[in-house]
PyMOL Python script that loads the backbone (N, CA, C, O; Angstrom):
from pymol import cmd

cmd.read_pdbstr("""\
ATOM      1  N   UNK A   1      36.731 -23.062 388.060  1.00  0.00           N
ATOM      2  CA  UNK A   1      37.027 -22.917 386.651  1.00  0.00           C
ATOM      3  C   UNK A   1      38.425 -23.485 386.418  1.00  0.00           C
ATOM      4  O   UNK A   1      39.337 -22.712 386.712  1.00  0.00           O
ATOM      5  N   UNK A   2      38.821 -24.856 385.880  1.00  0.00           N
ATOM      6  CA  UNK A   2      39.523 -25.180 385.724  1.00  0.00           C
ATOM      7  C   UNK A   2      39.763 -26.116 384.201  1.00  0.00           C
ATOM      8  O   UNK A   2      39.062 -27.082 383.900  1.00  0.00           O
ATOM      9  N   UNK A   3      40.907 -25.578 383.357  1.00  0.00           N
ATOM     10  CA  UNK A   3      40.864 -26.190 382.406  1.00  0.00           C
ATOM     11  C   UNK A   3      42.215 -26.776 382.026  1.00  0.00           C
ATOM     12  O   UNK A   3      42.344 -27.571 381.095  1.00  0.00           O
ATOM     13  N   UNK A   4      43.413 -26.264 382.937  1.00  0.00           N
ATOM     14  CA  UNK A   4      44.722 -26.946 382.735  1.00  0.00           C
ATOM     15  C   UNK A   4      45.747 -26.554 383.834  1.00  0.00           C
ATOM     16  O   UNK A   4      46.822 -25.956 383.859  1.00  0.00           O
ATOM     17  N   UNK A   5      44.722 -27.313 384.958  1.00  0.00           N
ATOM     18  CA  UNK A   5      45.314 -26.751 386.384  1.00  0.00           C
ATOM     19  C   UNK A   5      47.100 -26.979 386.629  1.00  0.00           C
ATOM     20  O   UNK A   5      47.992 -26.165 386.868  1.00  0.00           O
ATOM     21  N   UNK A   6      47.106 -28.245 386.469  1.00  0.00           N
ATOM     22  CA  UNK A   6      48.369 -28.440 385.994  1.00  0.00           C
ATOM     23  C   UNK A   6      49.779 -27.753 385.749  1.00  0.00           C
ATOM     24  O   UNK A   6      50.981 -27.895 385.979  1.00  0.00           O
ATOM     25  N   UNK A   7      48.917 -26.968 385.175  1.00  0.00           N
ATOM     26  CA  UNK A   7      50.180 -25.705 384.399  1.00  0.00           C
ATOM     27  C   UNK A   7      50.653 -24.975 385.442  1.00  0.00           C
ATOM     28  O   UNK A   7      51.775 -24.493 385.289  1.00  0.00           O
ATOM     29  N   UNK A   8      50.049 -24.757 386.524  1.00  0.00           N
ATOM     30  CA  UNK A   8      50.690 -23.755 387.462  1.00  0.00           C
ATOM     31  C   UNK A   8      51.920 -24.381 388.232  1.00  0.00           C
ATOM     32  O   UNK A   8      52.665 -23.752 388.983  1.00  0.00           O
ATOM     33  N   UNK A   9      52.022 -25.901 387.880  1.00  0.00           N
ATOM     34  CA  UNK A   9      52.653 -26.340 389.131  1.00  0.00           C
ATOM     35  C   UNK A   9      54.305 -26.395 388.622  1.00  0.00           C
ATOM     36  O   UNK A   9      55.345 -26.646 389.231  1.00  0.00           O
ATOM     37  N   UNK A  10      53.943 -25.962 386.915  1.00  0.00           N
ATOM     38  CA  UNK A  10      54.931 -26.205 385.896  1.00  0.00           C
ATOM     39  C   UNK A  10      55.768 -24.566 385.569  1.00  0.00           C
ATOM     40  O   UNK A  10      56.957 -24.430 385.281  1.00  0.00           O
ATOM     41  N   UNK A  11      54.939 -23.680 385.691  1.00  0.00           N
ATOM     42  CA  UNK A  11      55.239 -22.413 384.754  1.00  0.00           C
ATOM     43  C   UNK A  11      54.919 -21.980 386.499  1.00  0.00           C
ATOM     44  O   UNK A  11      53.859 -22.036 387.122  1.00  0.00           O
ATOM     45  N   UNK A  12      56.488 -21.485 387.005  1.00  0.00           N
ATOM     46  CA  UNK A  12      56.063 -21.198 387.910  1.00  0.00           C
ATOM     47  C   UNK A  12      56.222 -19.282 388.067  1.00  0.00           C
ATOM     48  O   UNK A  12      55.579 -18.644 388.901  1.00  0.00           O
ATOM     49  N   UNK A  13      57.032 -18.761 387.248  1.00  0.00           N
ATOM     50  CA  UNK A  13      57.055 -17.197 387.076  1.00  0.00           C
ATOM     51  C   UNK A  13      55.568 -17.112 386.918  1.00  0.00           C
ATOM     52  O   UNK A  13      54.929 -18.121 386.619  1.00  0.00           O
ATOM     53  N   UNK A  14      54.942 -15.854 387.121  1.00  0.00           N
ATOM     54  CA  UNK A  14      53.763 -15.453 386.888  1.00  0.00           C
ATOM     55  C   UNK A  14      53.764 -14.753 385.416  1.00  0.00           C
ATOM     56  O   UNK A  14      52.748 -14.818 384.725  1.00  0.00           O
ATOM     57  N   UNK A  15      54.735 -14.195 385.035  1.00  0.00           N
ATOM     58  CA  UNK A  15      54.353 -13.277 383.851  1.00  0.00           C
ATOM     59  C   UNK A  15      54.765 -14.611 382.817  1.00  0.00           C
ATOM     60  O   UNK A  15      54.101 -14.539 381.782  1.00  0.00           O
ATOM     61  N   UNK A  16      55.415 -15.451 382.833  1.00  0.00           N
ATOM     62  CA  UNK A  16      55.707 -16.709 381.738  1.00  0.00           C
ATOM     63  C   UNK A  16      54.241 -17.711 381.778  1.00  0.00           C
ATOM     64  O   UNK A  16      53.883 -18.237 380.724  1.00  0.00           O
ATOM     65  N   UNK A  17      53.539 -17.901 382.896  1.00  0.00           N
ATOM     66  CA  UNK A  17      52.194 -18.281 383.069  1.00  0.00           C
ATOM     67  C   UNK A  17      51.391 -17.595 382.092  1.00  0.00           C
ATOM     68  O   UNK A  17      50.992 -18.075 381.030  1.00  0.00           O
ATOM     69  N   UNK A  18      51.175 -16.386 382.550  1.00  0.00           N
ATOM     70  CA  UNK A  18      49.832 -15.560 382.186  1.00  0.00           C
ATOM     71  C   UNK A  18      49.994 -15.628 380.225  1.00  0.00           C
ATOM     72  O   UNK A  18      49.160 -15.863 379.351  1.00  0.00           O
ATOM     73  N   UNK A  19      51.228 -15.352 380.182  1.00  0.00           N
ATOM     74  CA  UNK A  19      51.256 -15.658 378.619  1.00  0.00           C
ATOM     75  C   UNK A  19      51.321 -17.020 377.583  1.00  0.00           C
ATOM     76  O   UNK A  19      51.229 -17.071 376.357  1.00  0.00           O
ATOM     77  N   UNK A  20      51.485 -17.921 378.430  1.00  0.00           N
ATOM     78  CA  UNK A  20      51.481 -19.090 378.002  1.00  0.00           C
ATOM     79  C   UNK A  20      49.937 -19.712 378.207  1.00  0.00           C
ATOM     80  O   UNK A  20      49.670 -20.729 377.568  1.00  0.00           O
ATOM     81  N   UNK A  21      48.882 -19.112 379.108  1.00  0.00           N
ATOM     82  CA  UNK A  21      47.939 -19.491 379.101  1.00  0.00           C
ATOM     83  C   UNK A  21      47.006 -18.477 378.411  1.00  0.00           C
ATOM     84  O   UNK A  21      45.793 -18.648 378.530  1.00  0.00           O
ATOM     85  N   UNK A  22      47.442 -17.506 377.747  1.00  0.00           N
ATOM     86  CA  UNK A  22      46.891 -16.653 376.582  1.00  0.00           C
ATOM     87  C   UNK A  22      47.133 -17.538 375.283  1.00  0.00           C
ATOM     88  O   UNK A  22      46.167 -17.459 374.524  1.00  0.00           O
ATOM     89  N   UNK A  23      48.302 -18.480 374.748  1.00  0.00           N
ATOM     90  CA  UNK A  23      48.652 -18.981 373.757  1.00  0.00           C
ATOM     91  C   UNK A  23      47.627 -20.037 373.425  1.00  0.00           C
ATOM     92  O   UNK A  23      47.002 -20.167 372.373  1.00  0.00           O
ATOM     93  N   UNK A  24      47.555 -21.000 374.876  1.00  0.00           N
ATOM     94  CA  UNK A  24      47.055 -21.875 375.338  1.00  0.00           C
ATOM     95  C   UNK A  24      45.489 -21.810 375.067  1.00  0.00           C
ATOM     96  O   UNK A  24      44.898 -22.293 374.101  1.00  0.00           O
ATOM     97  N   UNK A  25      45.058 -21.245 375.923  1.00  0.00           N
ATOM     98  CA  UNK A  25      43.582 -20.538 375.669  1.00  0.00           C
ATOM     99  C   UNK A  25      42.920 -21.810 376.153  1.00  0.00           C
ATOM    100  O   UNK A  25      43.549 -22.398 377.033  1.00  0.00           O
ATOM    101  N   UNK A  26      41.590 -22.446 375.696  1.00  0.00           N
ATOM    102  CA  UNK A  26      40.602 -22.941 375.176  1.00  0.00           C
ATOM    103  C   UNK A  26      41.336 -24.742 373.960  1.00  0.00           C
ATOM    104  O   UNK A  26      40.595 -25.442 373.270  1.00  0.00           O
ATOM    105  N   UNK A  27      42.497 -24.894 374.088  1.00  0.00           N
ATOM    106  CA  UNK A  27      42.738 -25.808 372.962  1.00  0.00           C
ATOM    107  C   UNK A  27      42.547 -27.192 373.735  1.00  0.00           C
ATOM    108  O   UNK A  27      42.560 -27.225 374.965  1.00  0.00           O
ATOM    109  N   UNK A  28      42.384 -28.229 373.022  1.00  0.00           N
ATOM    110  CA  UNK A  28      42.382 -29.505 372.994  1.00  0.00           C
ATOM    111  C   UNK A  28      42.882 -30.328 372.250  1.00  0.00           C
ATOM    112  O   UNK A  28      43.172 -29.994 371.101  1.00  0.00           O
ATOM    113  N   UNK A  29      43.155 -31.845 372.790  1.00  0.00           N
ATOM    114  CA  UNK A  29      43.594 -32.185 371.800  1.00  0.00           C
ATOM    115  C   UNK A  29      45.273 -31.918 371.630  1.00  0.00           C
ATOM    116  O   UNK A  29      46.022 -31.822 372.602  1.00  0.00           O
ATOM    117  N   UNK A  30      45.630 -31.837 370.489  1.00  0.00           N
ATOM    118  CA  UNK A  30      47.203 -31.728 370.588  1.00  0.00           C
ATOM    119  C   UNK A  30      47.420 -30.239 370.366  1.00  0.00           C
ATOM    120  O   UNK A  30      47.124 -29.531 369.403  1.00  0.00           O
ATOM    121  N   UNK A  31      47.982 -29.976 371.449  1.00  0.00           N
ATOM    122  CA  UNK A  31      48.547 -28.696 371.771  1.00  0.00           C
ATOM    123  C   UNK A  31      50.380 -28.286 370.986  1.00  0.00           C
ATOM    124  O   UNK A  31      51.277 -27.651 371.540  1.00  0.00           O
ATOM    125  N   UNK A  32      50.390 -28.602 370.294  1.00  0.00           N
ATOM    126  CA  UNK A  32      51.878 -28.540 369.853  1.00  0.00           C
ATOM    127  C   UNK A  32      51.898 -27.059 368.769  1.00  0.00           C
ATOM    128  O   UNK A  32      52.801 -26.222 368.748  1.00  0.00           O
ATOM    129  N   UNK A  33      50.971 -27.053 368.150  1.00  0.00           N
ATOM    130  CA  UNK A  33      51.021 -26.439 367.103  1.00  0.00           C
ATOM    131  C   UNK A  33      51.077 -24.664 368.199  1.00  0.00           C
ATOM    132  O   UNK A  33      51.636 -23.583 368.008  1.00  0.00           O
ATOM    133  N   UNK A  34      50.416 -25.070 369.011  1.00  0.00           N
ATOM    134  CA  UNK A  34      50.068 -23.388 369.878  1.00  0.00           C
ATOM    135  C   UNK A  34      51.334 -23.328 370.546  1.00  0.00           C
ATOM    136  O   UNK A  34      51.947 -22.261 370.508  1.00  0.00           O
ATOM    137  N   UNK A  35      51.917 -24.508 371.274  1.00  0.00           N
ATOM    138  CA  UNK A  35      52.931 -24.404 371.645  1.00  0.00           C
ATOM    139  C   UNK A  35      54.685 -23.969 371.054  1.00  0.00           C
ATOM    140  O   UNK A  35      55.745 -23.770 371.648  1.00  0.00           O
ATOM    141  N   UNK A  36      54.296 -23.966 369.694  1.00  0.00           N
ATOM    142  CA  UNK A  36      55.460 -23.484 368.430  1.00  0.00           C
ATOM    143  C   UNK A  36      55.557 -22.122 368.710  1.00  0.00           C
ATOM    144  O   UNK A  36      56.689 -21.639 368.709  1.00  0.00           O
ATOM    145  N   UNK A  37      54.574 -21.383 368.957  1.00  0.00           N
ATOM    146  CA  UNK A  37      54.916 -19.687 369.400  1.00  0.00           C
ATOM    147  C   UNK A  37      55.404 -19.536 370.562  1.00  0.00           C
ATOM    148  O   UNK A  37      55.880 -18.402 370.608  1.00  0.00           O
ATOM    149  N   UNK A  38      55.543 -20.066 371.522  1.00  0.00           N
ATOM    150  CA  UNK A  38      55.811 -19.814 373.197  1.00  0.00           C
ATOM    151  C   UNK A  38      57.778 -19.791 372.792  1.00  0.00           C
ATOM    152  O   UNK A  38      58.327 -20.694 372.161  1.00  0.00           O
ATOM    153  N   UNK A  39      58.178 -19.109 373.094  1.00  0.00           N
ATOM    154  CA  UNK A  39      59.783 -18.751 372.383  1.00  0.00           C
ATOM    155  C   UNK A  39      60.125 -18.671 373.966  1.00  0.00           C
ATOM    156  O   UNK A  39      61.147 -19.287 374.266  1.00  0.00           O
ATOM    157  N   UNK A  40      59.397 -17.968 375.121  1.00  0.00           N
ATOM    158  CA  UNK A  40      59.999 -18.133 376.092  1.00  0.00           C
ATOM    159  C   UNK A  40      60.066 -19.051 377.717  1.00  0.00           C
ATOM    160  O   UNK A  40      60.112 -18.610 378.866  1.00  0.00           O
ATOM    161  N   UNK A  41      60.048 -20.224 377.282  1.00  0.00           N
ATOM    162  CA  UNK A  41      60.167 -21.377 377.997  1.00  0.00           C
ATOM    163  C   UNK A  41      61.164 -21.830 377.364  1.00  0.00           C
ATOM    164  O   UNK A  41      61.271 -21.621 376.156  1.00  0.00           O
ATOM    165  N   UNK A  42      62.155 -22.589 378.113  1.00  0.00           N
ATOM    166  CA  UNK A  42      62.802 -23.740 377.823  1.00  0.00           C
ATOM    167  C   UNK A  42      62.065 -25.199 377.085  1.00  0.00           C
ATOM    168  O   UNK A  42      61.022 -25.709 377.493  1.00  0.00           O
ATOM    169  N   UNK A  43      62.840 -25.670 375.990  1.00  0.00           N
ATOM    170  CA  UNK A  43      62.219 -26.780 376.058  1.00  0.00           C
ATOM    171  C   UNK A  43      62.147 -27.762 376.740  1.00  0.00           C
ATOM    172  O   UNK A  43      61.436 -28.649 376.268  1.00  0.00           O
ATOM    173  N   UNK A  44      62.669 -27.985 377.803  1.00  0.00           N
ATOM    174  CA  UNK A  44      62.095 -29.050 378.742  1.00  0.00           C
ATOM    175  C   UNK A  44      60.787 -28.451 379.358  1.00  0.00           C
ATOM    176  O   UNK A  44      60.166 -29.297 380.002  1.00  0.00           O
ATOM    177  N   UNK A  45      60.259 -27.330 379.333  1.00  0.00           N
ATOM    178  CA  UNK A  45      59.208 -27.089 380.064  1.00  0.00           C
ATOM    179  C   UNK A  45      58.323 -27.047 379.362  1.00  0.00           C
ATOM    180  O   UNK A  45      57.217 -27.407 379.764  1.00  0.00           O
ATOM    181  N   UNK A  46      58.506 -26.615 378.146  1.00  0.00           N
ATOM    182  CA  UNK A  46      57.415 -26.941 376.696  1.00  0.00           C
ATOM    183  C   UNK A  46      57.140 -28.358 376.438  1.00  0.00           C
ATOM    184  O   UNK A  46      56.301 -28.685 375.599  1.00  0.00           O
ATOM    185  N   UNK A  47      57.843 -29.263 377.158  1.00  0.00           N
ATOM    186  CA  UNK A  47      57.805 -30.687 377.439  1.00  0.00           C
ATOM    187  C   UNK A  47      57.172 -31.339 378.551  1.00  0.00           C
ATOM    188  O   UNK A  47      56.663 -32.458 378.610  1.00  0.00           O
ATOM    189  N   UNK A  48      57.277 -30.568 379.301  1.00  0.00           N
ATOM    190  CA  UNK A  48      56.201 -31.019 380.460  1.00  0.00           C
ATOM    191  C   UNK A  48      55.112 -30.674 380.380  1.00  0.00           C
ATOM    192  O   UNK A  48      54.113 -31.245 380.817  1.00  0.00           O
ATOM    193  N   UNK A  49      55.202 -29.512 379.701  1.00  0.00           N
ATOM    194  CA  UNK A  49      53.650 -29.132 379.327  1.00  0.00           C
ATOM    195  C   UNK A  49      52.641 -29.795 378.866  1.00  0.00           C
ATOM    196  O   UNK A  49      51.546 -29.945 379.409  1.00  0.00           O
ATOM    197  N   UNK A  50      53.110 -30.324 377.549  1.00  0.00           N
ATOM    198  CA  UNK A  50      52.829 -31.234 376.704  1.00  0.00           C
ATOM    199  C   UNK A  50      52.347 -32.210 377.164  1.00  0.00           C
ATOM    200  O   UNK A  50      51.189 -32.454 376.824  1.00  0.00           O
ATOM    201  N   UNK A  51      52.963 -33.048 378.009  1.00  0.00           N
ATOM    202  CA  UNK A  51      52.840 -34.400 378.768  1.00  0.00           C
ATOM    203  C   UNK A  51      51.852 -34.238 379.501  1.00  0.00           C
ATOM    204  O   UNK A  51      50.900 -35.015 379.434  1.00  0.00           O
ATOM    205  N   UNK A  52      51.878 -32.943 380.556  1.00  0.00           N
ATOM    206  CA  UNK A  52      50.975 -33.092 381.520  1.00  0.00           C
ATOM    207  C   UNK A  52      49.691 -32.480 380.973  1.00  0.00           C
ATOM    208  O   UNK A  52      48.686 -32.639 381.665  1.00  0.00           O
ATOM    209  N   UNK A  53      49.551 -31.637 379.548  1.00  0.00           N
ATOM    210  CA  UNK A  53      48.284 -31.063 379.140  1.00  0.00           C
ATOM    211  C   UNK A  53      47.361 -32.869 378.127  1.00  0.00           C
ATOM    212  O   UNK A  53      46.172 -33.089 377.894  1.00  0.00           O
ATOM    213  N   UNK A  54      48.164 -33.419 377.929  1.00  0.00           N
ATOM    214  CA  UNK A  54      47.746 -34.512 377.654  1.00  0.00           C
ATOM    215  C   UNK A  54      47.695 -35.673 378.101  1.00  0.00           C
ATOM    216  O   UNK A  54      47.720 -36.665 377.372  1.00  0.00           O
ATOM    217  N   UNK A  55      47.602 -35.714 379.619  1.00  0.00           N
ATOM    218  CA  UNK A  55      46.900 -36.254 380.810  1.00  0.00           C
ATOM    219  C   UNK A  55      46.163 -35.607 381.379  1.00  0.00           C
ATOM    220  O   UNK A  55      45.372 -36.243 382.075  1.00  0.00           O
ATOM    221  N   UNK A  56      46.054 -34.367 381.389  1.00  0.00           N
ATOM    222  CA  UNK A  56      44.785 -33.507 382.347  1.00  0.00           C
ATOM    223  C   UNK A  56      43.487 -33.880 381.818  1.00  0.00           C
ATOM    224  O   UNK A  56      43.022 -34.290 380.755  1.00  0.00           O
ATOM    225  N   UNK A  57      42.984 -33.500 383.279  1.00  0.00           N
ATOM    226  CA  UNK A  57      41.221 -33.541 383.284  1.00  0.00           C
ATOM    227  C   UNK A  57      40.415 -32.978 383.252  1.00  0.00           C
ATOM    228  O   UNK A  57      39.223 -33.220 383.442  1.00  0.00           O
ATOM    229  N   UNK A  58      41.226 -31.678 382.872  1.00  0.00           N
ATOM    230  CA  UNK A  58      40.427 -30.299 382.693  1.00  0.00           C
ATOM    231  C   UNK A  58      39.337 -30.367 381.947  1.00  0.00           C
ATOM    232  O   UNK A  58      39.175 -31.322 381.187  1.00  0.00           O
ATOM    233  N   UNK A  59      38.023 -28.915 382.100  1.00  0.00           N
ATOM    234  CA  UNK A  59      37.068 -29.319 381.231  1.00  0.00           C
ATOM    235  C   UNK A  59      37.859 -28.144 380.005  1.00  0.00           C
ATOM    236  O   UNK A  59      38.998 -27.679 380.033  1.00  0.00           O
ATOM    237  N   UNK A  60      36.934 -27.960 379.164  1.00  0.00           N
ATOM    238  CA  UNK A  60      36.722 -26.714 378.472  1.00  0.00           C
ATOM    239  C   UNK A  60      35.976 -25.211 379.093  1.00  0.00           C
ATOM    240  O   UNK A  60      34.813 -25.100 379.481  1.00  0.00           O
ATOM    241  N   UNK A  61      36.615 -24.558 379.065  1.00  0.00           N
ATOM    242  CA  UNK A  61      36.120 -22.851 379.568  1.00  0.00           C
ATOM    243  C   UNK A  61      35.004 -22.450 378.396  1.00  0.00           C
ATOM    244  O   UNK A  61      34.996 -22.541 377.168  1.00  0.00           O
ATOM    245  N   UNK A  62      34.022 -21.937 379.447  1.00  0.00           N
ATOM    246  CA  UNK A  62      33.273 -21.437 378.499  1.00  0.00           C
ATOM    247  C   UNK A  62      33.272 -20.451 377.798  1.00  0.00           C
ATOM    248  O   UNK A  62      34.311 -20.156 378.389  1.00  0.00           O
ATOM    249  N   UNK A  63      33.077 -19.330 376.852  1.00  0.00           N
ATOM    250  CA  UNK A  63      33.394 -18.454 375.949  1.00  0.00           C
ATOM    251  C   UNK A  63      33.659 -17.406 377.469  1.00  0.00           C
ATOM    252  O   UNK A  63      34.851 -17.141 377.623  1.00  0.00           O
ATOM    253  N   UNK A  64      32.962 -16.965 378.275  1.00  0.00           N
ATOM    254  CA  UNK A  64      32.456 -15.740 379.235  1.00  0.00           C
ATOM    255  C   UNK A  64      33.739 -16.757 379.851  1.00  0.00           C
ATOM    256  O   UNK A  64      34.111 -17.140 378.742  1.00  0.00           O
ATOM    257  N   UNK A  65      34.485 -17.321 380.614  1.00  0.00           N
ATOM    258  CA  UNK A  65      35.587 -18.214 381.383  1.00  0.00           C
ATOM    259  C   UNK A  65      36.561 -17.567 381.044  1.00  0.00           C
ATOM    260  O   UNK A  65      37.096 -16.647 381.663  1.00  0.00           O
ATOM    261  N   UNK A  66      36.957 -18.189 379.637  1.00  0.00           N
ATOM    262  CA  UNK A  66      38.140 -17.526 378.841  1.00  0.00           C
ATOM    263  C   UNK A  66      38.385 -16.168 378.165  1.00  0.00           C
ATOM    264  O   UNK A  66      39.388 -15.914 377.498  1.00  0.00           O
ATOM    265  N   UNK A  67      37.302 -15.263 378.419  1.00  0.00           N
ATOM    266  CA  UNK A  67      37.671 -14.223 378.215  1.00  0.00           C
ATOM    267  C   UNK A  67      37.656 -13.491 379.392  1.00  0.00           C
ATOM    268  O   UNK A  67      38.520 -12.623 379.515  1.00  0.00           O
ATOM    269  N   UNK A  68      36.826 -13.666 380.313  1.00  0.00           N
ATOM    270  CA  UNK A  68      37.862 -13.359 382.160  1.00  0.00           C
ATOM    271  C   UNK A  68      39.205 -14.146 382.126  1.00  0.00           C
ATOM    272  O   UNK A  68      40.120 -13.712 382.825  1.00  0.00           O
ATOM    273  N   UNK A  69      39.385 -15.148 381.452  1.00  0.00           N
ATOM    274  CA  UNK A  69      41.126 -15.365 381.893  1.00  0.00           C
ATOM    275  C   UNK A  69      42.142 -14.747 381.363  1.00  0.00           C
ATOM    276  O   UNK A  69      43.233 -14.360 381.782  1.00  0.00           O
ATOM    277  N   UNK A  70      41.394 -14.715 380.011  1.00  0.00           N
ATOM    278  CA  UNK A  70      42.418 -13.769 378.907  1.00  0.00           C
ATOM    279  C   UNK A  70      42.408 -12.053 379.727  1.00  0.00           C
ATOM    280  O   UNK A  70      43.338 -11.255 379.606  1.00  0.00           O
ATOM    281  N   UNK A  71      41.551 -11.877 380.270  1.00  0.00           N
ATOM    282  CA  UNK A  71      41.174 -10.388 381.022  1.00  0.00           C
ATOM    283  C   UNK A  71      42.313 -10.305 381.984  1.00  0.00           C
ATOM    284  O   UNK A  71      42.755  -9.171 382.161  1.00  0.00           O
ATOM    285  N   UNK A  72      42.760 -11.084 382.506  1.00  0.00           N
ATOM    286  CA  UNK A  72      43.313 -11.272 383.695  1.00  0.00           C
ATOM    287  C   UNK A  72      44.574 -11.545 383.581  1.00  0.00           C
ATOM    288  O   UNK A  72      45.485 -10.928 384.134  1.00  0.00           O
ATOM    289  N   UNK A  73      44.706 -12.715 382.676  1.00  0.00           N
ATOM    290  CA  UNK A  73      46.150 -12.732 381.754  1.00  0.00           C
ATOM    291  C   UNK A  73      47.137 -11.065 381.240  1.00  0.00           C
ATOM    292  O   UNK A  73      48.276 -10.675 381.500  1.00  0.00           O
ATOM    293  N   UNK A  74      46.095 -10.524 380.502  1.00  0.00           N
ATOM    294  CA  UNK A  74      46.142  -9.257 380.015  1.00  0.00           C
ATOM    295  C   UNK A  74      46.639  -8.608 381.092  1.00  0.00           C
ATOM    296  O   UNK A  74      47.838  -8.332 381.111  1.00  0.00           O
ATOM    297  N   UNK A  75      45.934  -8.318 381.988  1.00  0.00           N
ATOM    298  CA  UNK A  75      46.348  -7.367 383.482  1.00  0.00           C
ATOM    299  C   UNK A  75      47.356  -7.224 383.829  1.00  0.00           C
ATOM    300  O   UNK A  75      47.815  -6.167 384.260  1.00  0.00           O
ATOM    301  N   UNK A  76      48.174  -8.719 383.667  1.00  0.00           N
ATOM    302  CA  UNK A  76      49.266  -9.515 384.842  1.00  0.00           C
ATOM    303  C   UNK A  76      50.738  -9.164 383.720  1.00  0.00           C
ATOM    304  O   UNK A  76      51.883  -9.100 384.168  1.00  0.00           O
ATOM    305  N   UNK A  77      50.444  -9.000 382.459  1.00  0.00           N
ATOM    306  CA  UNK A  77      51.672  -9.081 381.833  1.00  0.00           C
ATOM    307  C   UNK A  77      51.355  -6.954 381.480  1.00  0.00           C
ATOM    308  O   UNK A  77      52.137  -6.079 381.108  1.00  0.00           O
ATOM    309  N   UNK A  78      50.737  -6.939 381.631  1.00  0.00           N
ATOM    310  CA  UNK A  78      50.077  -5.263 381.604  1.00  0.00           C
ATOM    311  C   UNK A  78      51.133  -4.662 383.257  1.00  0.00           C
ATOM    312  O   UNK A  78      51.900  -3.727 383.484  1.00  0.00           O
ATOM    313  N   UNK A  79      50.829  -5.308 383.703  1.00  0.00           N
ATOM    314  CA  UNK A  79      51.225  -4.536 385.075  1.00  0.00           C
ATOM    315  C   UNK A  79      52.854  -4.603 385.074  1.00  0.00           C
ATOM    316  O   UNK A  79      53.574  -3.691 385.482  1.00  0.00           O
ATOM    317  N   UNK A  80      53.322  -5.894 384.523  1.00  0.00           N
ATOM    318  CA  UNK A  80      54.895  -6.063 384.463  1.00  0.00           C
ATOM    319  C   UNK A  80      55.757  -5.248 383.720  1.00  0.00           C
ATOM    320  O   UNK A  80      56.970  -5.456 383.734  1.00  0.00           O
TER     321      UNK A  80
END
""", "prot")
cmd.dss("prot")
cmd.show_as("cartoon", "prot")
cmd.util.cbc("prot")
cmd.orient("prot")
């Protein structure tokens, strides 16, 4: 299940991950507008993001995908 593998190699804290790929979700296409809420990244990393989410080869998650990720997301900033 992969839809913006990428991101891990970028967002390397776990609790700045799990919430940035709650923002993230399911989007395509130009990601900027989702990326206007993320307040806690630097912008150079809201910049790599960008770059590298619009070269990835990710597919799309299916509805049952992304709501185990969001499940899991949830957990990880739950437990912190």
């Amino acid at each position: 299940m992969e839809k913006f593998s990428e991101l891990e190699s970028i967002i390397l804290n776990p609790i700045d991950f799990a919430r940035t790929v709650k923002v993230i979700g399911n989007a395509s296409g130009d990601i900027s507008r989702h990326l206007e809420q993320i307040n806690w990244l630097p912008n150079s990393t809201l910049m790599s993001v960008t770059v590298s989410f619009s070269a990835s080869t990710g597919r799309q998650l299916t509805e049952k995908e992304l709501a185990e990720v969001i499940k899991h997301c949830d957990e990880v900033i739950r437990l912190d």
